[in-house]
matplotlib code that plots the C-alpha trace (Angstrom):
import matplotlib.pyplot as plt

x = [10.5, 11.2, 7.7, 4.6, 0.8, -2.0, -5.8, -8.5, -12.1, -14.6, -17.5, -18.7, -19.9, -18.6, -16.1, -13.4, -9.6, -6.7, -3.2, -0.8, -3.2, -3.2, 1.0, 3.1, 5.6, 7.5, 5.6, 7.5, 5.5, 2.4, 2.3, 2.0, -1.9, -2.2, -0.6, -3.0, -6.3, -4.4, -4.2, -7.8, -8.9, -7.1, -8.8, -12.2, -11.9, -10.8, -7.1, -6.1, -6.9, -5.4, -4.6, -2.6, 0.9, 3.6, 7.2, 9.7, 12.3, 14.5, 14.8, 12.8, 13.4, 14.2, 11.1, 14.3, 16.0, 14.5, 18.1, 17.3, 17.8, 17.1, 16.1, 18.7, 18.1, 19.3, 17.7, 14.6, 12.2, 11.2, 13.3, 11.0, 9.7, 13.9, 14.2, 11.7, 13.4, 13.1, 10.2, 6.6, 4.1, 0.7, -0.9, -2.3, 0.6, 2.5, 0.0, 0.2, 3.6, 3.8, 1.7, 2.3, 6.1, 6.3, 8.1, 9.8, 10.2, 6.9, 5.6, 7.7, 6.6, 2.6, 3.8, 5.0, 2.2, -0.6, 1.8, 2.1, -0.2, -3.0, -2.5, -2.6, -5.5, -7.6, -6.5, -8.3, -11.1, -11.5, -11.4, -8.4, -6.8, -3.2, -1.9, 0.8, 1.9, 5.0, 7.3, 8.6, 10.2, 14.3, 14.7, 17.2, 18.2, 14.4, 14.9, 17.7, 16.2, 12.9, 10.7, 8.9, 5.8, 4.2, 0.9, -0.8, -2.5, -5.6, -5.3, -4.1, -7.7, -9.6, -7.9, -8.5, -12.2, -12.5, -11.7, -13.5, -16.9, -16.5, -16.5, -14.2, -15.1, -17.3, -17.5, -15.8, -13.1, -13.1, -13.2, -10.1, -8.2, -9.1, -8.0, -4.8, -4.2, -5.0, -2.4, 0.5, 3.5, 4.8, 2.8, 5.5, 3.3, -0.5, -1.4, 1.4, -0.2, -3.1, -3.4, -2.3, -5.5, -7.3, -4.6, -5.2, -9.3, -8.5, -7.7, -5.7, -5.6, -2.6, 0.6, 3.3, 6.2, 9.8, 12.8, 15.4, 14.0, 10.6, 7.9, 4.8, 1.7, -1.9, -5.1, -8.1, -8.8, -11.2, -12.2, -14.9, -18.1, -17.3, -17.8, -13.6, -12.2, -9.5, -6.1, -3.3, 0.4, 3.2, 6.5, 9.7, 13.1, 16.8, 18.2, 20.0, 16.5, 15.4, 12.3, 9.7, 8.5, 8.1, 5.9, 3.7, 2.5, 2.2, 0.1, -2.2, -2.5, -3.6, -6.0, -7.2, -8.0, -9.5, -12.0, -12.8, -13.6, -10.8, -9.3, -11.2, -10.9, -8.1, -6.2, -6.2, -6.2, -2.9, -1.1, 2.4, 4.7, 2.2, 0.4, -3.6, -5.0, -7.2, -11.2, -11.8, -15.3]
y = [17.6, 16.7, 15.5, 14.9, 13.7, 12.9, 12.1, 11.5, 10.1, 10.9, 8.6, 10.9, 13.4, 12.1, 14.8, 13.9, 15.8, 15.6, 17.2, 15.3, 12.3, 10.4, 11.3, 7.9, 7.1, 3.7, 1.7, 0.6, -1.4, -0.1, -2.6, -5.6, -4.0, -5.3, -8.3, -9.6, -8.5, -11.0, -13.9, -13.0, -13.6, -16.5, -17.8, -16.7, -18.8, -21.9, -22.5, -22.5, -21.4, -19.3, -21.9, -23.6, -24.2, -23.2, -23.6, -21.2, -20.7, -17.4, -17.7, -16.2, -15.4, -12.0, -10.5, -8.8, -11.9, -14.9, -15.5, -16.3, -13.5, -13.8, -11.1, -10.0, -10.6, -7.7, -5.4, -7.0, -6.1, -9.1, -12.2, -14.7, -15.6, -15.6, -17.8, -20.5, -20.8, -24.5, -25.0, -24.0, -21.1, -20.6, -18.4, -16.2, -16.2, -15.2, -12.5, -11.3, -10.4, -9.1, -6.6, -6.0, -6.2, -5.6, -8.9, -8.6, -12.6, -13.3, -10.7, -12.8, -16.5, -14.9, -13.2, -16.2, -18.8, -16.5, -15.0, -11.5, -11.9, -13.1, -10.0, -7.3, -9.5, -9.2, -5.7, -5.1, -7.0, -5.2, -2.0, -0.4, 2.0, 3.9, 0.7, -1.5, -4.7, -5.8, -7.6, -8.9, -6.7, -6.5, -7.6, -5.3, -6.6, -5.6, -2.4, -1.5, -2.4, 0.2, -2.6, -1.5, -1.5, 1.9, 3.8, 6.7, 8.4, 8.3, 4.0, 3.6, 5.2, 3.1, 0.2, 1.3, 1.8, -1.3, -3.1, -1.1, -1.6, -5.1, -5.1, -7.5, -10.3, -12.0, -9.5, -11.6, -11.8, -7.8, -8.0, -10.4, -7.9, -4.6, -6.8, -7.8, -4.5, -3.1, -4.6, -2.5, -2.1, 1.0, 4.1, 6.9, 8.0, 8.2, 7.7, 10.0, 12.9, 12.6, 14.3, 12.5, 11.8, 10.7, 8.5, 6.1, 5.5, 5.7, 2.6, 2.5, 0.3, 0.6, 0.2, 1.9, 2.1, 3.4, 3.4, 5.0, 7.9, 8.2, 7.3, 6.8, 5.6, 4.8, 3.4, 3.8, 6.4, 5.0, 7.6, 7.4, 8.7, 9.2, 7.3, 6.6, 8.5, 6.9, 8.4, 7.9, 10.3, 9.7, 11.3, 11.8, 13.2, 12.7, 9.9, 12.8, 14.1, 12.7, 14.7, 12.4, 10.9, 13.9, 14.9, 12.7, 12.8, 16.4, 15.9, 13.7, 16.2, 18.8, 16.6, 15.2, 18.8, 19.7, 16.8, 17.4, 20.3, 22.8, 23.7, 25.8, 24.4, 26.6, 25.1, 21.6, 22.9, 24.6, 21.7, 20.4, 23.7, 26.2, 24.8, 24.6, 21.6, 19.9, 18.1, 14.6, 14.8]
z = [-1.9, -5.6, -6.1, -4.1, -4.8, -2.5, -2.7, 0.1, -0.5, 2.7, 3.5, 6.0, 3.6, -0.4, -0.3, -2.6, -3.1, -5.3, -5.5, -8.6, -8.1, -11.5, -11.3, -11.3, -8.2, -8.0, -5.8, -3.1, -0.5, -1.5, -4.1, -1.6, -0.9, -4.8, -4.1, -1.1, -3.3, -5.8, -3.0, -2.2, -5.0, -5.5, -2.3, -3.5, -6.8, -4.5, -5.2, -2.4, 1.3, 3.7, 5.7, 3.1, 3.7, 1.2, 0.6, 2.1, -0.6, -0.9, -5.4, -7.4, -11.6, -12.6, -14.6, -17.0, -18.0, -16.3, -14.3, -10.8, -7.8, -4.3, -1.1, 0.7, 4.2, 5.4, 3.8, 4.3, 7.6, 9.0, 10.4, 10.5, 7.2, 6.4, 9.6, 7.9, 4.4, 4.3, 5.9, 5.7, 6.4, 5.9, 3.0, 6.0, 7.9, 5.1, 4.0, 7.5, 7.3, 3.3, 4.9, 9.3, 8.8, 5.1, 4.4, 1.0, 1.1, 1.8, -1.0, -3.7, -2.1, -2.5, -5.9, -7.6, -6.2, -7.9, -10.9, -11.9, -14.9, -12.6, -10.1, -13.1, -14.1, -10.6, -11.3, -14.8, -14.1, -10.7, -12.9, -10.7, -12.6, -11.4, -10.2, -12.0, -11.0, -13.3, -10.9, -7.4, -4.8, -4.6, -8.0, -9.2, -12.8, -13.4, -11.0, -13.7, -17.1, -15.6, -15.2, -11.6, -9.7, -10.2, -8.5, -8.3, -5.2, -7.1, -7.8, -4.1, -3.3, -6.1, -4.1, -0.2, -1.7, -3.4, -0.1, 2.2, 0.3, 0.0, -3.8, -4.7, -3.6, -0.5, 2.4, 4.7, 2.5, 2.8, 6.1, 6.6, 4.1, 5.9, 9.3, 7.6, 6.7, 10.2, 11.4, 10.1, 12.1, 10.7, 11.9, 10.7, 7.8, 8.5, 11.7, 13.0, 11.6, 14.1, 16.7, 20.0, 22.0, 18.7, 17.6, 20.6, 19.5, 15.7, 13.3, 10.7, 7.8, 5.9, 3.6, 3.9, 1.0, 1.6, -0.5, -0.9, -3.0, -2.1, 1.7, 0.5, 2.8, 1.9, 3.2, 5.5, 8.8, 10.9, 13.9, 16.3, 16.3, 12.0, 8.6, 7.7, 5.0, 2.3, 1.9, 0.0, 0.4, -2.2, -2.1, -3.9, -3.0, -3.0, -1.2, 1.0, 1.9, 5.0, 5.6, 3.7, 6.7, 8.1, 4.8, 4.8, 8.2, 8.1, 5.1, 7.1, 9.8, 7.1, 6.0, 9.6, 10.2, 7.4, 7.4, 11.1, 10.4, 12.0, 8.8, 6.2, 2.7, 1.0, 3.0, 1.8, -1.7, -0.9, -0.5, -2.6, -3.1, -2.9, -5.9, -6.7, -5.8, -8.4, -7.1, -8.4, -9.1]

ax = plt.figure().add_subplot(projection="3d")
ax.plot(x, y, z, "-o")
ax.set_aspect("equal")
plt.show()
């Protein structure tokens, strides 16, 4: 692994790690969990609703040079916000499916109808550090001139957190997020790393991210009988390393265990190549 961070917050008990937290990754599909507090709050200041139908368009303008690009359909996860270019979806179903089925079309649709400036707006005025929101997803002109999404394990936590305590906006409007965002398809990352019997009674609210360099995942544990914990796993490697999955779910193990209480604490600060692991007070 040529690079790896991760951070956990616990409600049950304040506890609070880092390893490489406040390190930048490209962003990946973590970003779109930025994106939907950016609809949100969009819907909170009455622009629109969720219910509001929008245009299903595959162009979008480059954030390099303004020239138009479009998602490539097969590179993108889900088929059926493709299969209604021309028609029209609803701001919640579209939001569903940026995040469930980590639609790259329905990201850019929700991107452009709120703006970027607006999102890193929400994002400063939220006071969420370690996250940066520069651009739309497959827009490789921008990809080349190093204009890219970027976070840090530490501002995917200030995020979960921000969500999970309903301090963004109404709590309802938490609520509908952390639903949203319980509804991921992609369980590789967090939830594999629990153990089996638990996995069936937990909940996890997530977002995953995965290029071709790097598998990130990052969100919220819910576990009975517990107050949830926040955790965020970034990872970077060679595109001929296909062990980040792998990674990150061990890392979640580690850190199931260690929150459970079967794991002592050196442990946990061993984590990422042997290295000491650094408290966030």
């Amino acid at each position: 692994m040529d690079k790896l961070a991760a951070a956990f917050f616990d409600y049950e008990n304040g506890e609070q790690w880092g390893y490489q937290a406040e390190e930048w990754f490209h962003a990946a599909s973590t970003i779109k969990v930025a994106v939907l507090l950016a609809v949100f709050g969009a819907v909170e200041e009455r622009r629109f609703t969720l219910r509001s139908r929008l245009h299903v368009r595959n162009r979008f303008l480059s954030a390099a040079d303004g020239r138009p690009y479009h998602v490539e359909s097969a590179r993108d996860s889900n088929s059926t916000v493709q299969a209604a270019i021309g028609k029209t979806m609803t701001i919640g179903e579209l939001a569903h499916h940026m995040i469930a089925t980590s639609s790259n079309l329905a990201t850019n649709l929700l991107l452009d109808l709120v703006g970027v400036a607006y999102g890193r707006c929400m994002l400063e005025r939220l006071h969420v550090e370690g996250i940066e929101l520069r651009r739309g997803v497959e827009d490789e002109r921008a990809f080349e001139a190093n204009i890219n999404n970027r976070v840090t394990a530490n501002g995917l936590i200030r995020l979960s957190r921000l969500i999970q305590e309903g301090r963004a906006f109404a709590p309802e409007a938490s609520e509908k997020m952390l639903e949203i965002l319980h509804q991921q398809e992609f369980k590789s990352g967090i939830p594999a790393g629990l153990p089996g019997p638990v996995r069936a009674d937990a909940r996890v609210a997530h977002k995953t991210g995965e290029i071709s360099t790097v598998a990130h995942d990052a969100g919220l544990v819910f576990l009975p009988e517990r107050k949830p914990y926040a955790l965020a796993i970034l990872t970077q490697s060679s595109p001929q390393n296909n062990r980040a999955r792998d990674v990150v779910s061990r890392i979640s193990k580690v850190i199931y265990e260690h929150l459970t209480g079967s794991m002592c604490r050196s442990e946990v600060s061993g984590l990422g190549n042997g290295g000491q692991g650094k408290r966030n007070e």
